[in-house]
Backbone as XML, in Angstrom:
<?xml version="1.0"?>
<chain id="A" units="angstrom">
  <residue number="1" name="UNK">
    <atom name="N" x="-110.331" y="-11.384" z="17.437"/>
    <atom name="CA" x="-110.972" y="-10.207" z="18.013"/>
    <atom name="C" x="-110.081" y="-9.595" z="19.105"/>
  </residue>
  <residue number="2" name="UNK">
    <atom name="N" x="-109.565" y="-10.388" z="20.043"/>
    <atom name="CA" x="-108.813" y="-9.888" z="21.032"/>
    <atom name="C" x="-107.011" y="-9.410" z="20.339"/>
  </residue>
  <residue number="3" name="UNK">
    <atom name="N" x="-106.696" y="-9.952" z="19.383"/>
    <atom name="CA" x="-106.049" y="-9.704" z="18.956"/>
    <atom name="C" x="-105.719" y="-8.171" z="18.356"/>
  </residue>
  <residue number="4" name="UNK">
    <atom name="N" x="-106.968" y="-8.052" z="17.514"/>
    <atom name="CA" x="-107.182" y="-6.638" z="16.772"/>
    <atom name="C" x="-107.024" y="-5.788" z="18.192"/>
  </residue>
  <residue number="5" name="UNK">
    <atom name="N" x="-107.764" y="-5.884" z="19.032"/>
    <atom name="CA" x="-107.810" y="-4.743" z="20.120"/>
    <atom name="C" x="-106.724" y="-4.677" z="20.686"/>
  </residue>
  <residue number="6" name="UNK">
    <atom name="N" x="-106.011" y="-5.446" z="20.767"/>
    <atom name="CA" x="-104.628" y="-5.437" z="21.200"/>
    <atom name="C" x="-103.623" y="-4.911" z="20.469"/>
  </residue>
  <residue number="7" name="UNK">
    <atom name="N" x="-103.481" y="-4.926" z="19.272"/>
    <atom name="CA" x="-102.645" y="-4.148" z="18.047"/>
    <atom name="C" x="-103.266" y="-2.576" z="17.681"/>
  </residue>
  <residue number="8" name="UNK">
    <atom name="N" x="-104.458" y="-3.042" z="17.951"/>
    <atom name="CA" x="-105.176" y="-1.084" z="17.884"/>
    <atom name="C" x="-104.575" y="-0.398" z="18.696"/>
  </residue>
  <residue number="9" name="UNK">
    <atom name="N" x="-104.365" y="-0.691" z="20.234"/>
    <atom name="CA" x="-103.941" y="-0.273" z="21.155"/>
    <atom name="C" x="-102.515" y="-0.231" z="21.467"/>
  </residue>
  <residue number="10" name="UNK">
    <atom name="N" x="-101.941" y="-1.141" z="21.428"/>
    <atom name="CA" x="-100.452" y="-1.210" z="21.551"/>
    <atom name="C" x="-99.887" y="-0.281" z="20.525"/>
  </residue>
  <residue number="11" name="UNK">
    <atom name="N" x="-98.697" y="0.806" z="21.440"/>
    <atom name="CA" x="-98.059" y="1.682" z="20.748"/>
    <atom name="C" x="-96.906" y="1.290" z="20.227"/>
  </residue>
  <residue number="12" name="UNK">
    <atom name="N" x="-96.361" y="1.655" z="19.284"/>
    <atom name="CA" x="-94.623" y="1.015" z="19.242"/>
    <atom name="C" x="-94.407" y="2.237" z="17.572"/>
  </residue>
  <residue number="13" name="UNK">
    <atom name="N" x="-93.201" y="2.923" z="17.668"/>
    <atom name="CA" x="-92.540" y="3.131" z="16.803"/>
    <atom name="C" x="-93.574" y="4.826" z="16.542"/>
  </residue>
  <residue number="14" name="UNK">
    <atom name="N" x="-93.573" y="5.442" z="17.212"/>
    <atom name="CA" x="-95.010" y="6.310" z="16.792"/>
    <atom name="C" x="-96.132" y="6.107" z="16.108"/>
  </residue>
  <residue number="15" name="UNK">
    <atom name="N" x="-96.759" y="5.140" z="16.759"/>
    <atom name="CA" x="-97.934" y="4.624" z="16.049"/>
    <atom name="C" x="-98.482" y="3.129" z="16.160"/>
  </residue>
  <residue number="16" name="UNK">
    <atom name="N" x="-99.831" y="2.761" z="16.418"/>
    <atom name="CA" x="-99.931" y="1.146" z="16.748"/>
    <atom name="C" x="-99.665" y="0.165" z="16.004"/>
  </residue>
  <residue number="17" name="UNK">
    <atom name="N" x="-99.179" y="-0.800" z="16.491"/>
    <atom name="CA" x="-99.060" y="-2.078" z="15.883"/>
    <atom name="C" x="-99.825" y="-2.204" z="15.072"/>
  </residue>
  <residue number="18" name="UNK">
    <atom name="N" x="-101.274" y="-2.680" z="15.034"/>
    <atom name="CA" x="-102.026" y="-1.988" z="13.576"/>
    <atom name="C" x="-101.732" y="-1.658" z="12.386"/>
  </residue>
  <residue number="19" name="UNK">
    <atom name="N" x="-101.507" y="0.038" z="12.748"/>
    <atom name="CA" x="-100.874" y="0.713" z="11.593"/>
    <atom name="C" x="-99.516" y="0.234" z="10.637"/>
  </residue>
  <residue number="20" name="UNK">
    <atom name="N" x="-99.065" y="-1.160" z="11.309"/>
    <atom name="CA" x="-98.029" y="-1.644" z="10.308"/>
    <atom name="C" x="-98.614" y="-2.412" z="8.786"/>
  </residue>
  <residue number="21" name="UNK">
    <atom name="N" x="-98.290" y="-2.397" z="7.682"/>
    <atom name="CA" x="-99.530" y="-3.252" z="7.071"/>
    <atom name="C" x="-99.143" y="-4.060" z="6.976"/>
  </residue>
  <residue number="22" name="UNK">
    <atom name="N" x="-97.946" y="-5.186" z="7.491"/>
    <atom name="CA" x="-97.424" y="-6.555" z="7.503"/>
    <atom name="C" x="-98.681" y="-7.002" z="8.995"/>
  </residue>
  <residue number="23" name="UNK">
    <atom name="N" x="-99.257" y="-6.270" z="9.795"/>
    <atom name="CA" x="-100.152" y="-6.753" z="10.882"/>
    <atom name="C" x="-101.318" y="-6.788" z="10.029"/>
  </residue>
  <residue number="24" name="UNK">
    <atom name="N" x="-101.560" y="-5.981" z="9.088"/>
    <atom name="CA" x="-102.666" y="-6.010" z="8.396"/>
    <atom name="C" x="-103.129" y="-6.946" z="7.797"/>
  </residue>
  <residue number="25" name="UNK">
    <atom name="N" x="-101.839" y="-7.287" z="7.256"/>
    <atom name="CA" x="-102.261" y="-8.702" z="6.045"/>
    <atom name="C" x="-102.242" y="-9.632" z="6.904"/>
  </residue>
  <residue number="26" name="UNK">
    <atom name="N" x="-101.647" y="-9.579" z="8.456"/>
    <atom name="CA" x="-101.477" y="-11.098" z="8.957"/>
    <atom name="C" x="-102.824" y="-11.314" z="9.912"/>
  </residue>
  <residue number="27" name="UNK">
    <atom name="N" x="-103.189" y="-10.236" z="9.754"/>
    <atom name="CA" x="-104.677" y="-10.410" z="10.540"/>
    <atom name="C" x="-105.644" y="-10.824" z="9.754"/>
  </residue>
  <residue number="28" name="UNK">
    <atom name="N" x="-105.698" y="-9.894" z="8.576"/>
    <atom name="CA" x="-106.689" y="-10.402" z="6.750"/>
    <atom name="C" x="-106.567" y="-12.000" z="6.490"/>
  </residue>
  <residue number="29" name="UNK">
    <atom name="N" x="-105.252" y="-12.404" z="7.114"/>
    <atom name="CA" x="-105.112" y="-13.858" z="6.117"/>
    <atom name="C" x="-105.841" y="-14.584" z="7.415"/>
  </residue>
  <residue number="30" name="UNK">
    <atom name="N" x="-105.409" y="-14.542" z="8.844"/>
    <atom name="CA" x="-106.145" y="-15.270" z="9.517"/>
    <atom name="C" x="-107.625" y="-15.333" z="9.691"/>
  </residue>
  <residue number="31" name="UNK">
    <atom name="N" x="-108.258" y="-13.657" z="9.297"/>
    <atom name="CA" x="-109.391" y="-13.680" z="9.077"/>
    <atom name="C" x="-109.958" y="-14.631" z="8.019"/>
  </residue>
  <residue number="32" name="UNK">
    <atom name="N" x="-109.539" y="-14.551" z="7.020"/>
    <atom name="CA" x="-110.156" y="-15.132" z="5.596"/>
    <atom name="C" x="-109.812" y="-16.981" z="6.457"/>
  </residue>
  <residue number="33" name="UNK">
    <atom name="N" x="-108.683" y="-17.357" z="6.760"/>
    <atom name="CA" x="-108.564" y="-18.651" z="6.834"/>
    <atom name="C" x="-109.679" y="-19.047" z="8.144"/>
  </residue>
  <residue number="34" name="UNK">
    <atom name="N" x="-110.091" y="-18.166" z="8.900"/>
    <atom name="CA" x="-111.436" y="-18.643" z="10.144"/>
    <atom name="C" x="-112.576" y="-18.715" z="9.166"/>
  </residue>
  <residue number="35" name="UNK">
    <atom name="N" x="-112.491" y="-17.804" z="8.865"/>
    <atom name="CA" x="-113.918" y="-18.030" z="7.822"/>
    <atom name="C" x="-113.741" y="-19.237" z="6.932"/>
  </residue>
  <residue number="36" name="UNK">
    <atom name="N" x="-112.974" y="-19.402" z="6.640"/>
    <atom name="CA" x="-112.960" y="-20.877" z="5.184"/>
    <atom name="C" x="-113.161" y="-21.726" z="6.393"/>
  </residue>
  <residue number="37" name="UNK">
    <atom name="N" x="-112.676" y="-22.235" z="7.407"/>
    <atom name="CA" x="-112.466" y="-23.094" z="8.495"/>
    <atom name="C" x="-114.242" y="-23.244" z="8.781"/>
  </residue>
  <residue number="38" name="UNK">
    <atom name="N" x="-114.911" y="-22.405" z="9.336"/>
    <atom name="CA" x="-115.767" y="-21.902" z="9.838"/>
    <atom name="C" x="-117.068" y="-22.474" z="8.419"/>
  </residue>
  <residue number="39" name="UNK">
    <atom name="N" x="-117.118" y="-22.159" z="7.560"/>
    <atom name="CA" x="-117.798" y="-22.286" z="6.263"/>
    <atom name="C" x="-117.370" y="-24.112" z="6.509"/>
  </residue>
  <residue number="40" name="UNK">
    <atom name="N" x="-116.134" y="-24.695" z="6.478"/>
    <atom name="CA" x="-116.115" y="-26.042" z="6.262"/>
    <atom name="C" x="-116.543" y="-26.996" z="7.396"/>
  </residue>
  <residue number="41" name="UNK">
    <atom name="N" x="-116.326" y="-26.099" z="8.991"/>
    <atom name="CA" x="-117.221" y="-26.916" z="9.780"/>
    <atom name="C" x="-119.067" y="-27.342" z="9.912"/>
  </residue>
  <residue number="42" name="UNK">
    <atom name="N" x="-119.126" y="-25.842" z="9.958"/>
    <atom name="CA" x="-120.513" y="-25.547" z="9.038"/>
    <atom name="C" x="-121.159" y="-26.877" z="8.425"/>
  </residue>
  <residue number="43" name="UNK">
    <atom name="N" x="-120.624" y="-26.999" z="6.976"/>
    <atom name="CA" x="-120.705" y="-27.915" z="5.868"/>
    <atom name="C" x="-120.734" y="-29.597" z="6.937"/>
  </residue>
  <residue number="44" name="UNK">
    <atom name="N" x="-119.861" y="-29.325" z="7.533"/>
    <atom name="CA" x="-119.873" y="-30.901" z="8.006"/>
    <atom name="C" x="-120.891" y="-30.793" z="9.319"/>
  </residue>
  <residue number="45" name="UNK">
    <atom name="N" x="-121.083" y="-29.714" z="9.937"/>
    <atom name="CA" x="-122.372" y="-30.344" z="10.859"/>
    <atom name="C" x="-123.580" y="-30.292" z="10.110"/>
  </residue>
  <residue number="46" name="UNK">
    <atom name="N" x="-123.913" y="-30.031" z="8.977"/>
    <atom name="CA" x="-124.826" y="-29.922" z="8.369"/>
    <atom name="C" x="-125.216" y="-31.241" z="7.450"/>
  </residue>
  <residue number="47" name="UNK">
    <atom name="N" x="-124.050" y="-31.706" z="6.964"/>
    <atom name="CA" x="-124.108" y="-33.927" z="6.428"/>
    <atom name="C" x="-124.118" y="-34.598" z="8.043"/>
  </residue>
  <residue number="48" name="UNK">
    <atom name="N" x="-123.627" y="-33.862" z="8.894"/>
    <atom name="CA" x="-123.844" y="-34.920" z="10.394"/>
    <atom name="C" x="-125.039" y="-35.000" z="10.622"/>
  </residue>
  <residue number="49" name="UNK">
    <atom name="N" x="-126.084" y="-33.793" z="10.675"/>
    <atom name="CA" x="-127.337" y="-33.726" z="10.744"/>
    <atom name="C" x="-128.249" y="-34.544" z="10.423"/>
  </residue>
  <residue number="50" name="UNK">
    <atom name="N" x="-128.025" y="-34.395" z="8.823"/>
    <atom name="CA" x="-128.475" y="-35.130" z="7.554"/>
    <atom name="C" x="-127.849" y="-36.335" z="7.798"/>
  </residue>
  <residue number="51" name="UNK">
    <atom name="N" x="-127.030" y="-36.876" z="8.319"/>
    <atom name="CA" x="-126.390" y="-38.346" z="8.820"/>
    <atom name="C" x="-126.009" y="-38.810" z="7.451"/>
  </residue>
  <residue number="52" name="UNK">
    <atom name="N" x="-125.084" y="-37.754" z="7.156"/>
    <atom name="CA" x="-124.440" y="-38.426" z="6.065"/>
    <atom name="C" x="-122.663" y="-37.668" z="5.889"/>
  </residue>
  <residue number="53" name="UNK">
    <atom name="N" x="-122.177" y="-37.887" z="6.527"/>
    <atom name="CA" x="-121.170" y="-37.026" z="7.498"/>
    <atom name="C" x="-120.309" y="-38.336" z="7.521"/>
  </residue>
  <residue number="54" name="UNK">
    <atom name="N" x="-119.378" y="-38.499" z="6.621"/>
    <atom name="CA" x="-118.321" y="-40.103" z="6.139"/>
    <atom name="C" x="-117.423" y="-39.712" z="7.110"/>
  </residue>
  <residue number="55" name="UNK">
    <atom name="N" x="-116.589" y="-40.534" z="7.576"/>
    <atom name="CA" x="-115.427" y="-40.792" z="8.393"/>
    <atom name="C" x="-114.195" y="-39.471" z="7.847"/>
  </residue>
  <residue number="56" name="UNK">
    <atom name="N" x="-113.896" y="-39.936" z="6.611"/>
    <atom name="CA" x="-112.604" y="-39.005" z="5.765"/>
    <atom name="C" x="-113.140" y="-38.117" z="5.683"/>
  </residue>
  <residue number="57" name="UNK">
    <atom name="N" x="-113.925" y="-37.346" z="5.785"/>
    <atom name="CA" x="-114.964" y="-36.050" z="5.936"/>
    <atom name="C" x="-114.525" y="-35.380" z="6.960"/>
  </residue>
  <residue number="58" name="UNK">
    <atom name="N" x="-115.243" y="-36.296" z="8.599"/>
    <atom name="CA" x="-115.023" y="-36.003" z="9.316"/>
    <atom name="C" x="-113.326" y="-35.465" z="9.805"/>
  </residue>
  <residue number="59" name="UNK">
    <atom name="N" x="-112.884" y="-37.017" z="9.414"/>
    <atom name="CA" x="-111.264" y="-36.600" z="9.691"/>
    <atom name="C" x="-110.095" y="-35.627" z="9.018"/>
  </residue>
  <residue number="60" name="UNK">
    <atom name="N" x="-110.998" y="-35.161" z="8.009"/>
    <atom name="CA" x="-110.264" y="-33.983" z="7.452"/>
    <atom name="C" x="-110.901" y="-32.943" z="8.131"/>
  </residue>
  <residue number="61" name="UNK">
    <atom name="N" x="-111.729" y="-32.741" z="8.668"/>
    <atom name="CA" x="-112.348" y="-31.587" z="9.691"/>
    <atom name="C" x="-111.662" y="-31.639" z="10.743"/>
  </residue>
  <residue number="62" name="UNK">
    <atom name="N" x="-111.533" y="-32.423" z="11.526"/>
    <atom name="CA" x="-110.909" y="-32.596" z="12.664"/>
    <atom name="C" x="-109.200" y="-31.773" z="12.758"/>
  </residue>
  <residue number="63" name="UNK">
    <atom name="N" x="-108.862" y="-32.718" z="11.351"/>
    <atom name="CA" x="-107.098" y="-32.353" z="11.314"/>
    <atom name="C" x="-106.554" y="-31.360" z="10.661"/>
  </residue>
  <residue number="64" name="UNK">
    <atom name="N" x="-107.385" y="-30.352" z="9.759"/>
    <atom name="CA" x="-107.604" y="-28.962" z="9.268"/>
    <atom name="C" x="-107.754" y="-28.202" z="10.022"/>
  </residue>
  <residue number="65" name="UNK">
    <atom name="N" x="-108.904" y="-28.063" z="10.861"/>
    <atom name="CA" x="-108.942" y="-27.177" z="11.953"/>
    <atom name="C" x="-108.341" y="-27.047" z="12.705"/>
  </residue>
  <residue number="66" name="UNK">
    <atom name="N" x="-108.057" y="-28.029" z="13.219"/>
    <atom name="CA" x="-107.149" y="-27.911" z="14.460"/>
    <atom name="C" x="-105.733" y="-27.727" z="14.112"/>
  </residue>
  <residue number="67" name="UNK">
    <atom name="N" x="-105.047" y="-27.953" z="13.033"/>
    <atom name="CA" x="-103.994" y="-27.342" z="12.352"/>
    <atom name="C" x="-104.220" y="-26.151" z="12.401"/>
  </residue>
  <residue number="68" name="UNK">
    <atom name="N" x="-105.116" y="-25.604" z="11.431"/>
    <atom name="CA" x="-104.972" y="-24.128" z="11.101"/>
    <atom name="C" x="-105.733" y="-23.241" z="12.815"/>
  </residue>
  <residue number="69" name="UNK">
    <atom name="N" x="-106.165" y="-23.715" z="13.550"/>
    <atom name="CA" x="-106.344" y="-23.106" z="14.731"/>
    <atom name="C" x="-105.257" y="-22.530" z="15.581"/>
  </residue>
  <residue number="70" name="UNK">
    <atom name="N" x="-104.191" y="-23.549" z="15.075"/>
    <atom name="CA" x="-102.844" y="-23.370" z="15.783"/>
    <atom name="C" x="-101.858" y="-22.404" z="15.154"/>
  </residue>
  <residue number="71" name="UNK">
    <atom name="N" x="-102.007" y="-22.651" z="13.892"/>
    <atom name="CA" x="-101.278" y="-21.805" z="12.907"/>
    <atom name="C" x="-101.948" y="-20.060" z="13.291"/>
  </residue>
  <residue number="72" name="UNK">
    <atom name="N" x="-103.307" y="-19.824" z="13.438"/>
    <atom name="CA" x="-103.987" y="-18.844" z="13.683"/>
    <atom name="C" x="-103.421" y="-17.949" z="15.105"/>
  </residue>
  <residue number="73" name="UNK">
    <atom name="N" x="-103.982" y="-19.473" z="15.925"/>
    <atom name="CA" x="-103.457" y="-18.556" z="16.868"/>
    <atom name="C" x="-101.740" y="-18.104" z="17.622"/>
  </residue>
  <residue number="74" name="UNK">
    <atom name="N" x="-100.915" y="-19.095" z="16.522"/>
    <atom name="CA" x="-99.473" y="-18.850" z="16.643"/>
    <atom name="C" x="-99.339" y="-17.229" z="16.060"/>
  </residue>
  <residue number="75" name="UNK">
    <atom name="N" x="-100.184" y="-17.385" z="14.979"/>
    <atom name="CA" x="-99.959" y="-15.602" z="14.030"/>
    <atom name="C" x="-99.828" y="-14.788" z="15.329"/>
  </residue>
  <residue number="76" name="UNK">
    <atom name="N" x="-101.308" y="-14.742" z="15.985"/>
    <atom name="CA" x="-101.763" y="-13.753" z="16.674"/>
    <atom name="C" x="-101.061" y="-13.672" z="18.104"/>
  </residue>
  <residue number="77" name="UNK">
    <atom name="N" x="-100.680" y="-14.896" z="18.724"/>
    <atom name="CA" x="-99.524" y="-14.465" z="19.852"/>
    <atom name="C" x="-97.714" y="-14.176" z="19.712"/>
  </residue>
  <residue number="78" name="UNK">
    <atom name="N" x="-98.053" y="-14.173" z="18.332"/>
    <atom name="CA" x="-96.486" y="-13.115" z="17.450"/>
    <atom name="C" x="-97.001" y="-12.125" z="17.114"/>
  </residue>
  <residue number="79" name="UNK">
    <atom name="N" x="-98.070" y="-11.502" z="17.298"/>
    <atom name="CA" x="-98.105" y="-9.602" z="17.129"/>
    <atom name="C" x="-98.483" y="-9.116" z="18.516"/>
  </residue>
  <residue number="80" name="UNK">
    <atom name="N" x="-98.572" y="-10.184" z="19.837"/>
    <atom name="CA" x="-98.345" y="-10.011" z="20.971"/>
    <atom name="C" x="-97.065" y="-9.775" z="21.470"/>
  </residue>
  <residue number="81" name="UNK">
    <atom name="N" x="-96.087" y="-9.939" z="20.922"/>
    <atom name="CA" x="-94.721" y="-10.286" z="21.125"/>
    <atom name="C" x="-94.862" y="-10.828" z="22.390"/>
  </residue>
  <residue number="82" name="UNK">
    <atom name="N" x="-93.498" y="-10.468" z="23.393"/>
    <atom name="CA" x="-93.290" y="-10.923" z="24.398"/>
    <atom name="C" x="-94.701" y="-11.025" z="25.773"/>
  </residue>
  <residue number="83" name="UNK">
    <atom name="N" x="-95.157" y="-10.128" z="25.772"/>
    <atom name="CA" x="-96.933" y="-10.243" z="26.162"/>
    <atom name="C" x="-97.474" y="-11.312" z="25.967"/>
  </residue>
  <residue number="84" name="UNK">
    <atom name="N" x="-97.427" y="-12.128" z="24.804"/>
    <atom name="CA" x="-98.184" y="-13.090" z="24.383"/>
    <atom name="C" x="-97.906" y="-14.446" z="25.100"/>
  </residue>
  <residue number="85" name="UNK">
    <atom name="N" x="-96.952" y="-14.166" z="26.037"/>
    <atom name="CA" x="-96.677" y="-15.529" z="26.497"/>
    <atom name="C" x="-97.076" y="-14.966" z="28.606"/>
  </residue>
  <residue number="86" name="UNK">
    <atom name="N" x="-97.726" y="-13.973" z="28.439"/>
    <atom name="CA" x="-97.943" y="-13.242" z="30.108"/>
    <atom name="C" x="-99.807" y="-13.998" z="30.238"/>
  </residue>
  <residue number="87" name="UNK">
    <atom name="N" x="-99.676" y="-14.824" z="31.562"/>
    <atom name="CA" x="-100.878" y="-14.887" z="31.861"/>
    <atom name="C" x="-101.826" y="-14.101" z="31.913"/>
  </residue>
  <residue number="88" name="UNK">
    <atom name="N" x="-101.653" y="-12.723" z="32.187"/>
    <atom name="CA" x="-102.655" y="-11.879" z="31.511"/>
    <atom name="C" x="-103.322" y="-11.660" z="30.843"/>
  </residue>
  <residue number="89" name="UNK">
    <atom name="N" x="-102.744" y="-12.173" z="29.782"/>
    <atom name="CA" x="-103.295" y="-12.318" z="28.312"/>
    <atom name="C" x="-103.923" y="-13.259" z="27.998"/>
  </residue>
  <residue number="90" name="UNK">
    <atom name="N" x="-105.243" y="-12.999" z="27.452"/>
    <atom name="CA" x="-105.785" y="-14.405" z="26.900"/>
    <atom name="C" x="-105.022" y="-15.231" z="25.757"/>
  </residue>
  <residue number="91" name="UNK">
    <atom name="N" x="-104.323" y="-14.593" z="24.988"/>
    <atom name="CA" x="-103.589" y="-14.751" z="23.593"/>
    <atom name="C" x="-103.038" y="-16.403" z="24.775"/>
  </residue>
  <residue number="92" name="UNK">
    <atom name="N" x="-101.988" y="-16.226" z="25.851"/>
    <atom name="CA" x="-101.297" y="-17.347" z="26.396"/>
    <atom name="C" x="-102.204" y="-18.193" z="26.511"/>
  </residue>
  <residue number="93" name="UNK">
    <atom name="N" x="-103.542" y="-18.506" z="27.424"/>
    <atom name="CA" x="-104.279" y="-19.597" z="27.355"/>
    <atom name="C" x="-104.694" y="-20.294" z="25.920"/>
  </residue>
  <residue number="94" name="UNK">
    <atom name="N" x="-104.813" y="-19.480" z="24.991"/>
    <atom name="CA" x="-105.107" y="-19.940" z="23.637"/>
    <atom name="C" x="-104.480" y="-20.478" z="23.289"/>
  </residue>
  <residue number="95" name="UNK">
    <atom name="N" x="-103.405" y="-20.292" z="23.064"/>
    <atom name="CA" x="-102.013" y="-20.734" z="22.523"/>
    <atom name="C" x="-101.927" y="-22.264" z="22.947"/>
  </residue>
  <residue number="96" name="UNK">
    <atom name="N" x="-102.044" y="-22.276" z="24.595"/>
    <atom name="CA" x="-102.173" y="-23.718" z="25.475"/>
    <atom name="C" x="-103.123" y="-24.833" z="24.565"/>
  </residue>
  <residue number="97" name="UNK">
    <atom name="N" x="-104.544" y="-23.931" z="24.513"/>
    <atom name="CA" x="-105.416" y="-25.075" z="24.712"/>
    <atom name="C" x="-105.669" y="-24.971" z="23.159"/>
  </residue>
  <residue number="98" name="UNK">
    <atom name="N" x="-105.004" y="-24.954" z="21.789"/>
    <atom name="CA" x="-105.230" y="-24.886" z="20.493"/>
    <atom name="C" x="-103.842" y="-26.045" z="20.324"/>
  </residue>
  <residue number="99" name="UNK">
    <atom name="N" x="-103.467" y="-26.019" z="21.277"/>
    <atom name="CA" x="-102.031" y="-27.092" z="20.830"/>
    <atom name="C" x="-102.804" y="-28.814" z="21.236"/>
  </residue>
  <residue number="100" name="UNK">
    <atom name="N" x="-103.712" y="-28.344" z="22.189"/>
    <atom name="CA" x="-103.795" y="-29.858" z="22.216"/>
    <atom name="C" x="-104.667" y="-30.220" z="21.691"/>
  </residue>
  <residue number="101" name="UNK">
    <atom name="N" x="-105.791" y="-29.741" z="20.843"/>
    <atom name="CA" x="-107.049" y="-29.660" z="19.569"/>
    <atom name="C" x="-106.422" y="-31.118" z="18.809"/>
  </residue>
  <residue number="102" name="UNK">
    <atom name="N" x="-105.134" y="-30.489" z="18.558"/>
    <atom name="CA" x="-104.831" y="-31.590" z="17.763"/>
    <atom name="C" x="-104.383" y="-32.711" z="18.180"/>
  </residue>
  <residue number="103" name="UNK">
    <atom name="N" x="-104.332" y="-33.333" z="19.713"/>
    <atom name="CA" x="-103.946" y="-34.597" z="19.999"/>
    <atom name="C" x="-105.246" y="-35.464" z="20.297"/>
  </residue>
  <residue number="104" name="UNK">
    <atom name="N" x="-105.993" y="-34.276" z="21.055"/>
    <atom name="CA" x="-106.563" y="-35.261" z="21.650"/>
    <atom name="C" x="-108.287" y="-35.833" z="20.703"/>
  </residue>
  <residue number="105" name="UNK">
    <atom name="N" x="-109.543" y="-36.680" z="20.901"/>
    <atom name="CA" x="-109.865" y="-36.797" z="19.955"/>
    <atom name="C" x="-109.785" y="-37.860" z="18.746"/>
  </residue>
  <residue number="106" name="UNK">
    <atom name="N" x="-108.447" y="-37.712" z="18.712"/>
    <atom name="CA" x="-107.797" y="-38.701" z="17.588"/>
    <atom name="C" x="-106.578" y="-37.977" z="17.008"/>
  </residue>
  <residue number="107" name="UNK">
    <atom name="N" x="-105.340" y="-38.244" z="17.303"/>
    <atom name="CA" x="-104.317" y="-37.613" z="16.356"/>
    <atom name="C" x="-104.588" y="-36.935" z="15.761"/>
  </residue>
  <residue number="108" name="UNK">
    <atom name="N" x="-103.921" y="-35.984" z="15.134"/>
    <atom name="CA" x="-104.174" y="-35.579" z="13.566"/>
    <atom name="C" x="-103.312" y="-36.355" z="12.672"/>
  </residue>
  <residue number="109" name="UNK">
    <atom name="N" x="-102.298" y="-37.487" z="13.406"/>
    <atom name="CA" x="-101.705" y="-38.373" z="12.503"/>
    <atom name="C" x="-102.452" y="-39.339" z="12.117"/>
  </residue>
  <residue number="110" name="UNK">
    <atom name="N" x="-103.527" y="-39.445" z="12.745"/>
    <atom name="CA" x="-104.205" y="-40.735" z="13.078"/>
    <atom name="C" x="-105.343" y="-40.262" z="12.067"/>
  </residue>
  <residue number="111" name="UNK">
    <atom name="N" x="-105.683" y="-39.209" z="11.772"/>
    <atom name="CA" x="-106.882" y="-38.645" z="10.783"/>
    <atom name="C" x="-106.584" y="-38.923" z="9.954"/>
  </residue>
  <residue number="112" name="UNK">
    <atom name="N" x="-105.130" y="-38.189" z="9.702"/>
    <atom name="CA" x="-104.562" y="-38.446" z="7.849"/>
    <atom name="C" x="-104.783" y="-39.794" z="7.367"/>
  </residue>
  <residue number="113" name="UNK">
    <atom name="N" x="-104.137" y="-40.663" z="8.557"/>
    <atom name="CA" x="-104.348" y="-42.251" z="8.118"/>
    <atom name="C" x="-105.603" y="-42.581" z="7.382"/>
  </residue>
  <residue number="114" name="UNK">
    <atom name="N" x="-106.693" y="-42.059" z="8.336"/>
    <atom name="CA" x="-108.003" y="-42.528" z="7.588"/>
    <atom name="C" x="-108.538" y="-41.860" z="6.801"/>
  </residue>
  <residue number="115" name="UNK">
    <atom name="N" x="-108.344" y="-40.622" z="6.680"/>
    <atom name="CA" x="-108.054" y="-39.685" z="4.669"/>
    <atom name="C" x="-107.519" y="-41.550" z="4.209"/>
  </residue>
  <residue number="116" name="UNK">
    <atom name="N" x="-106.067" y="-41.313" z="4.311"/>
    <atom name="CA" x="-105.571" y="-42.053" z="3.384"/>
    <atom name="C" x="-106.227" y="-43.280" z="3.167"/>
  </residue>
  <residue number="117" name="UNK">
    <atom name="N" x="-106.962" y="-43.689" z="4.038"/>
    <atom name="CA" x="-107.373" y="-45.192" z="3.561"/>
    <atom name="C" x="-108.647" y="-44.827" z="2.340"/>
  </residue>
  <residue number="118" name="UNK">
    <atom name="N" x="-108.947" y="-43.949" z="2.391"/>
    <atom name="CA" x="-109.933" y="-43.746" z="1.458"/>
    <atom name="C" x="-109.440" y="-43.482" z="-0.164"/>
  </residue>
  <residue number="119" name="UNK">
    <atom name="N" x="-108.078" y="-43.057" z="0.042"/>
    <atom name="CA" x="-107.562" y="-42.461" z="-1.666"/>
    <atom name="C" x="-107.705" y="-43.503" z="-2.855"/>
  </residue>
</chain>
């Protein structure tokens, strides 16, 4: 969201960042990949509920998301360019606190493991 408003707005080349359609698709794909993310957390608080929410379940939730959170929000503080790294910007705190999603918790090396013990 903060992203879009930021590419709506930002001028460059006669015309906004936006209007490039390489921003287009890279916003479309992160959109579509929050939503799949979003749909699969969903799914798993919904067997947690139901208390039936398995370990390799869980730990592929854990180490998906927080992968693709990072991947997401790496997209979106590269159509910030150099901005994207200015405390000003929320894009920089994101960036911070999506890197450590994946340590802390449990690895995400440490997830795969227990995927794998299940194969």
């Amino acid at each position: 969201h903060e992203t879009v408003e930021y590419v709506k707005g930002r001028k460059a080349f006669g015309g906004t960042i936006f209007d490039f359609q390489n921003t287009q698709f890279k916003l479309a794909e992160c959109k579509t990949e929050a939503t799949v993310a979003k749909v699969f957390a969903d799914h798993c608080t919904e067997r947690l509920l139901k208390e039936e929410l398995d370990a390799a379940t869980a730990s592929m939730s854990k180490y998906w998301i927080s992968d693709l959170q990072c991947k997401i929000v790496d997209e979106c503080l590269q159509l910030h360019g150099g901005f994207g790294y200015m405390d000003e910007y929320p894009i920089a705190q994101m960036y911070a606190d999506a890197r450590v999603q994946r340590i802390y918790g449990g690895a995400n090396e440490v997830m795969k493991m227990l995927i794998a013990r299940t194969l």
